[in-house]
C-alpha positions in Angstrom: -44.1 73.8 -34.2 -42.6 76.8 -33.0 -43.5 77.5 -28.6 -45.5 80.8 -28.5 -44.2 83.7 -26.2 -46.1 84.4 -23.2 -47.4 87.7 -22.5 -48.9 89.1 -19.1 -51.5 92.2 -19.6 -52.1 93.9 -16.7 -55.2 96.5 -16.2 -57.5 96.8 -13.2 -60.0 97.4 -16.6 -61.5 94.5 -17.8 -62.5 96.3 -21.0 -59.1 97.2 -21.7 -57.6 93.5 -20.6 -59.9 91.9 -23.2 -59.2 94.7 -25.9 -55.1 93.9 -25.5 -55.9 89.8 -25.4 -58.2 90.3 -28.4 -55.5 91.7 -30.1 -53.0 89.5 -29.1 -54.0 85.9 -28.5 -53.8 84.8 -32.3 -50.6 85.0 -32.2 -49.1 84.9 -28.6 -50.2 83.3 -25.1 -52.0 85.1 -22.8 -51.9 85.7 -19.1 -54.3 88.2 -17.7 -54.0 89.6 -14.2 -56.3 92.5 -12.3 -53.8 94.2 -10.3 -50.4 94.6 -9.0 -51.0 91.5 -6.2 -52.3 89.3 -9.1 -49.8 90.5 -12.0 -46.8 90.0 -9.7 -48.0 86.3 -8.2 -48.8 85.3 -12.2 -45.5 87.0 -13.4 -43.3 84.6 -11.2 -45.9 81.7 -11.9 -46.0 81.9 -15.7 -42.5 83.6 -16.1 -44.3 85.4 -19.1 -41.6 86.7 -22.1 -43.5 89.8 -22.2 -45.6 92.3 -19.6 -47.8 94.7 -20.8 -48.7 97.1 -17.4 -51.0 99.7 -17.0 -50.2 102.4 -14.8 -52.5 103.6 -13.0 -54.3 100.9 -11.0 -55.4 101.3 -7.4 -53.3 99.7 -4.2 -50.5 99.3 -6.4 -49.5 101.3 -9.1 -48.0 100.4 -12.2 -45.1 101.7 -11.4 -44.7 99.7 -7.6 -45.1 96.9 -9.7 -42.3 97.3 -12.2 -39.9 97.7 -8.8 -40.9 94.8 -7.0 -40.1 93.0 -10.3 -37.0 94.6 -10.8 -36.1 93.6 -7.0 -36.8 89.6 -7.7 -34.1 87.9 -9.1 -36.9 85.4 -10.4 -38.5 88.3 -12.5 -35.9 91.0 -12.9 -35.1 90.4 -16.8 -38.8 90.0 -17.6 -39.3 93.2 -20.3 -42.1 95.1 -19.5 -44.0 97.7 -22.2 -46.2 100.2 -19.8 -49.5 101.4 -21.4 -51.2 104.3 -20.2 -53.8 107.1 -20.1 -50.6 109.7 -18.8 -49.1 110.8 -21.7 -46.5 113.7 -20.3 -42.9 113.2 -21.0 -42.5 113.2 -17.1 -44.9 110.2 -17.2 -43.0 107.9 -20.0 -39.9 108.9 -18.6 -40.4 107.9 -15.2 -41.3 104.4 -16.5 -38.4 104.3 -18.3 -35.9 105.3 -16.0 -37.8 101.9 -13.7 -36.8 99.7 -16.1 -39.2 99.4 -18.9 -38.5 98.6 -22.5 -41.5 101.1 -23.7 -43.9 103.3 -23.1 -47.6 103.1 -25.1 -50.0 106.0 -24.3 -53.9 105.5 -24.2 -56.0 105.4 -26.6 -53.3 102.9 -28.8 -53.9 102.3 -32.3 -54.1 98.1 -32.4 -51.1 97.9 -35.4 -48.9 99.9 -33.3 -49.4 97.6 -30.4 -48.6 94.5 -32.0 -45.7 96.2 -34.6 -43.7 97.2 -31.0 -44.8 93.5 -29.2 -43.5 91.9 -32.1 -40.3 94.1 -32.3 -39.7 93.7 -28.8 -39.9 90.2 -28.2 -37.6 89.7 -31.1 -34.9 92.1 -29.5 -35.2 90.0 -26.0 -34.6 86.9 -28.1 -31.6 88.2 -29.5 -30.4 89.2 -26.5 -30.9 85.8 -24.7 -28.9 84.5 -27.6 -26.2 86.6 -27.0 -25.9 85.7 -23.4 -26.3 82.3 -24.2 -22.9 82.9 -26.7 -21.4 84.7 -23.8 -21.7 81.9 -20.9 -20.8 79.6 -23.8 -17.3 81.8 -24.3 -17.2 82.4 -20.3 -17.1 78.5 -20.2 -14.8 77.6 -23.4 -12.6 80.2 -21.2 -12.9 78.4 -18.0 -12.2 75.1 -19.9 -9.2 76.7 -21.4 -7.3 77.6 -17.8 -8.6 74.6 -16.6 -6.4 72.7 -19.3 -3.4 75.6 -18.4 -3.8 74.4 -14.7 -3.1 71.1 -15.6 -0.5 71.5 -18.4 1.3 73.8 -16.3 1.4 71.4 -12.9 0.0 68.6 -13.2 2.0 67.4 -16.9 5.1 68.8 -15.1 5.5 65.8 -13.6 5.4 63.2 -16.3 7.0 65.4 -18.5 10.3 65.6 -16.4 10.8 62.3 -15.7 10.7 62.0 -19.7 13.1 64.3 -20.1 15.1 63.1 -17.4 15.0 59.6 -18.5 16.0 60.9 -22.1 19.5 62.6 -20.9 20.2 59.7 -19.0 19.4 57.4 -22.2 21.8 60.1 -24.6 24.3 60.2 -22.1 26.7 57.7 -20.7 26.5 53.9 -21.5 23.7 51.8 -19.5 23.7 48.4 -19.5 20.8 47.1 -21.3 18.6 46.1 -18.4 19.0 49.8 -17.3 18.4 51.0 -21.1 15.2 48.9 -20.8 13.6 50.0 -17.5 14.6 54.1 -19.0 12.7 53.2 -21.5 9.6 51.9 -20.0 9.5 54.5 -17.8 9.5 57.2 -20.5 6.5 55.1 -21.8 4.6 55.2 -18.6 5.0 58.8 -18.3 3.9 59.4 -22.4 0.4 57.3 -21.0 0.4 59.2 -18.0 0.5 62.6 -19.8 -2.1 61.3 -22.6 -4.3 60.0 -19.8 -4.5 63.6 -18.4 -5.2 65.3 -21.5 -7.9 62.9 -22.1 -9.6 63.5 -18.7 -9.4 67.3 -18.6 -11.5 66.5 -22.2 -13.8 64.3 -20.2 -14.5 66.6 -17.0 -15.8 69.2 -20.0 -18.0 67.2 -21.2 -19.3 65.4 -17.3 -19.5 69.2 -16.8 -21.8 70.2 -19.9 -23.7 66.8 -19.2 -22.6 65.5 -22.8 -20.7 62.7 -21.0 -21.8 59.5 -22.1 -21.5 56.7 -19.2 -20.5 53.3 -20.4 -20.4 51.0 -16.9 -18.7 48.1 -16.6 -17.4 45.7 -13.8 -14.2 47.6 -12.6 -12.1 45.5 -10.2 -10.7 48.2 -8.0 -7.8 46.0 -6.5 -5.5 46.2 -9.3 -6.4 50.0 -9.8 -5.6 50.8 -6.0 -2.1 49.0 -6.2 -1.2 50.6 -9.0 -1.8 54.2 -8.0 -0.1 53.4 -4.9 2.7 52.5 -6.9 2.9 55.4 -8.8 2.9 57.5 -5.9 5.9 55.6 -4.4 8.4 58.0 -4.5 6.0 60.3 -2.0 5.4 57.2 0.2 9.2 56.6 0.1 9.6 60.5 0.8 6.8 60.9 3.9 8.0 57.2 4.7 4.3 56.4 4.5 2.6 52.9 5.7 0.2 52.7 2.7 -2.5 49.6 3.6 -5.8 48.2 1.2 -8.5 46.7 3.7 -11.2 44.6 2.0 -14.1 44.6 5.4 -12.2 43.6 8.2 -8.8 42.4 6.7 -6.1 43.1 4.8 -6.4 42.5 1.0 -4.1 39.9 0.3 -3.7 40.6 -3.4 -6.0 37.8 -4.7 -9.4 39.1 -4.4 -11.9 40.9 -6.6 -13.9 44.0 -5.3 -15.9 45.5 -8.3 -17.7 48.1 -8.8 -20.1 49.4 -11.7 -17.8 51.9 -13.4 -15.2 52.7 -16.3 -11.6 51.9 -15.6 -10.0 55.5 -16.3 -12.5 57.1 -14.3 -12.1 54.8 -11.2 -8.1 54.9 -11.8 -8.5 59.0 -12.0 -10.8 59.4 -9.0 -8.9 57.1 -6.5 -5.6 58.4 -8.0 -6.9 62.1 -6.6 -7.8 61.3 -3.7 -4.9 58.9 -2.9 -2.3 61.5 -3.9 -4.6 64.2 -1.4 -4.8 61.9 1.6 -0.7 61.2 1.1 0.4 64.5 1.0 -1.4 65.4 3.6 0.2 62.8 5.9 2.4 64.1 8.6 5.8 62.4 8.1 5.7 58.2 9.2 1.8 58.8 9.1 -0.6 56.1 7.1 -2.7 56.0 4.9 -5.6 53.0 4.7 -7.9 52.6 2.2 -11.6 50.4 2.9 -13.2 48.8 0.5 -16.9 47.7 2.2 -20.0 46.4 0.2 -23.7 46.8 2.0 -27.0 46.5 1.4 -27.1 49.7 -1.0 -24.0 49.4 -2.6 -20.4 49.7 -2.1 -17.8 52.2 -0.5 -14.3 53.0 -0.5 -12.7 54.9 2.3 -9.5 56.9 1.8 -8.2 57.7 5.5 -4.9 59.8 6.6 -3.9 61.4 10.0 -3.9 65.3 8.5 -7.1 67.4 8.9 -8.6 69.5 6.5 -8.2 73.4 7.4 -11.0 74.6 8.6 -11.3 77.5 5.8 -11.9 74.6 3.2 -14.2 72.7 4.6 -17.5 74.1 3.5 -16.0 74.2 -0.1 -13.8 70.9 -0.2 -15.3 69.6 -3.6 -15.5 73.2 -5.1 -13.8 73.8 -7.9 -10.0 75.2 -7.4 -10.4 74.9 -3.8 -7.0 74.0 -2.5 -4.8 75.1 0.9 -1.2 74.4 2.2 0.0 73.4 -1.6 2.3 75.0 -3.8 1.1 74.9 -7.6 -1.5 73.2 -6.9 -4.4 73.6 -9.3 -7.7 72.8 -7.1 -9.2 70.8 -9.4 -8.2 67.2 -7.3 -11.6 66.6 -5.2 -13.6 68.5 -7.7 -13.2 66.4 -10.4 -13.2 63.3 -7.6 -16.9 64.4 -7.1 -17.4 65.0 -10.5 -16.7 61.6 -11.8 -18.0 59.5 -9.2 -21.4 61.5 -9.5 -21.2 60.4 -13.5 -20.8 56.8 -12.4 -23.9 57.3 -10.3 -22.1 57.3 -6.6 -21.4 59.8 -4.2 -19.0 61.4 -1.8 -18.4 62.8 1.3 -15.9 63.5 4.0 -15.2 63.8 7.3 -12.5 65.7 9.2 -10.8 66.2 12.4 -7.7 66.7 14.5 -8.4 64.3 16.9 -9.3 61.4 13.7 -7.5 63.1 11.0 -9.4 62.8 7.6 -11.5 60.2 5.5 -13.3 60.5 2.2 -15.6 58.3 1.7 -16.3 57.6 -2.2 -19.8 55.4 -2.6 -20.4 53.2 -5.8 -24.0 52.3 -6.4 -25.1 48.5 -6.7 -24.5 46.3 -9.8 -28.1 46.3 -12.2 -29.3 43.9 -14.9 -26.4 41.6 -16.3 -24.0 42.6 -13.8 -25.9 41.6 -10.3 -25.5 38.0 -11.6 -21.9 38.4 -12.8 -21.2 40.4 -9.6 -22.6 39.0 -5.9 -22.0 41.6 -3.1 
């Protein structure tokens, strides 16, 4: 059954609010309202599709009432149809001029009222539409550079060191263990690149809520060391001391620390945030990660010795927020929060010269099946 539109008469008349709800109730909702006080506190308390508003009303005129609509971002694109003893042209055109769709003079003939209702609403439906097609476009647009940002810098990467590996390959002779380690590498970087393509896809859809959330137990251990080895030629460049804490000692490489998640999403948030907190290192700085569990869950802390500028700060998880890198595409911490929010954590950070920087990325606790399968 289709909703009916909601429509707000307005007359300081209670003849002529009962003549106008008579008319319309069979087929629309009504709202009635007394004067210009009561129509605007119903108008942003019923956000009615339709206002018919008399004019002349004492205190507060028709016409201060269409203004203080207008002026309310809550009530601005309401339509409003003004009816009216004051007939002049100088009269309907003032009302128009304020914003209003039409312009009904007193006495109305009860067909004609409901004939220009009917045509109205059905414009202001159309017209929703339409902006609903636009933001739809606005966003297929946005989604569109967002996949340019990434195939223009972040696929760079990958890309070259296929191409790189492949010249090496067609040119001189490689022994055959060297032949074999080209070739993996080219491999890596072909599931690197198809990894990224399939996230952009997925931040869409996390973005449009159309995301659907599969958890499973995610040991993070295994994730952690292998971003850090794919980031080695930056630790080998900064000459970075790179360290996994698990509570109050180092992990040793035989432990478990899992999390309620999905494996690419946990490898693509920690990958983010690893490759931030590294290339914000000063050079021979460190980076430690903490993995802690607690009564509510558990957390994993990314810490570095570089401070976020203080021009980010307030906008650090925004999208295209970035400082201080070339070609860089902003979309790093955003998608960070993005995911994790998904998985049903949270992040936050904290920043300073004299304590450098530490993001702090909180997964929620194991439910049903998993608890038993999964002690904290």
């Amino acid at each position: 059954m289709t909703q009916k539109h909601t429509i707000l008469v307005v007359d300081d008349e209670k003849q002529n609010r009962a003549l106008l709800a008579e008319l319309l109730k069979d087929d629309y909702k009504i709202v009635l309202a007394k004067n210009g006080l009561q129509a605007l506190e119903r108008a942003r308390e019923h956000l009615p599709d339709l206002i018919m508003l008399d004019v002349l009303m004492p205190e507060m005129d028709g016409y201060q009432v269409i203004r203080e609509l207008k002026a309310d971002e809550l009530t601005d694109e309401i339509p409003v149809i003004f009816i009216s003893a004051l007939d002049s042209a100088g009269d309907e055109e003032k009302g128009l001029e304020l914003g209003a769709l039409d312009y009904i003079s007193k006495p109305f003939h009860p067909s004609i009222v409901r004939t220009r209702v009917r045509n109205h609403l059905s414009l202001c439906t159309a017209l929703s539409q339409l902006r609903a097609q636009k933001q739809s476009l606005e966003e297929a647009a946005a989604l569109r550079d967002d996949v340019e940002r990434i195939m223009h810098h972040d696929l760079k990467s990958p890309l070259n060191g296929i191409l790189g590996a492949t010249q090496m390959l067609l040119g001189d002779s490689y022994p055959e263990e060297e032949r074999i380690e080209l070739t993996r590498m080219i491999e890596k970087s072909g599931y690197t690149m198809l990894d990224m393509i399939s996230r952009s896809l997925d931040l869409y859809k996390m973005e449009q809520g159309l995301y659907r959330f599969a958890p499973q137990p995610v040991d993070l251990i295994p994730i952690l060391n292998r971003v850090i080895n794919d980031n080695g030629s930056l630790v080998r460049t900064l000459r970075l001391g790179v360290a996994i804490h698990i509570g109050d000692h180092e992990a040793d490489g035989s432990e478990v620390f899992s999390v309620p998640g999905e494996a690419p999403l946990c490898y693509s948030l920690l990958a983010n945030l690893t490759k931030n907190a590294m290339e914000a290192s000063p050079m021979h700085g460190s980076v430690v990660i903490d993995l802690r569990r607690d009564a509510v869950g558990s957390s994993i802390s990314i810490r570095n010795q570089g401070e976020v500028p203080e021009e980010i700060r307030a906008h650090f998880f925004d999208k295209y927020t970035t400082a201080g890198k070339s070609g860089g595409t902003g979309l790093g911490t955003y998608s960070a929060r993005l995911m994790i929010l998904t998985m049903g954590g949270d992040i936050g950070f904290e920043t300073s010269a004299e304590r450098g920087t530490e993001v702090t990325v909180r997964f929620p606790l194991f439910s049903g099946d998993f608890a038993a399968m999964n002690p904290a």
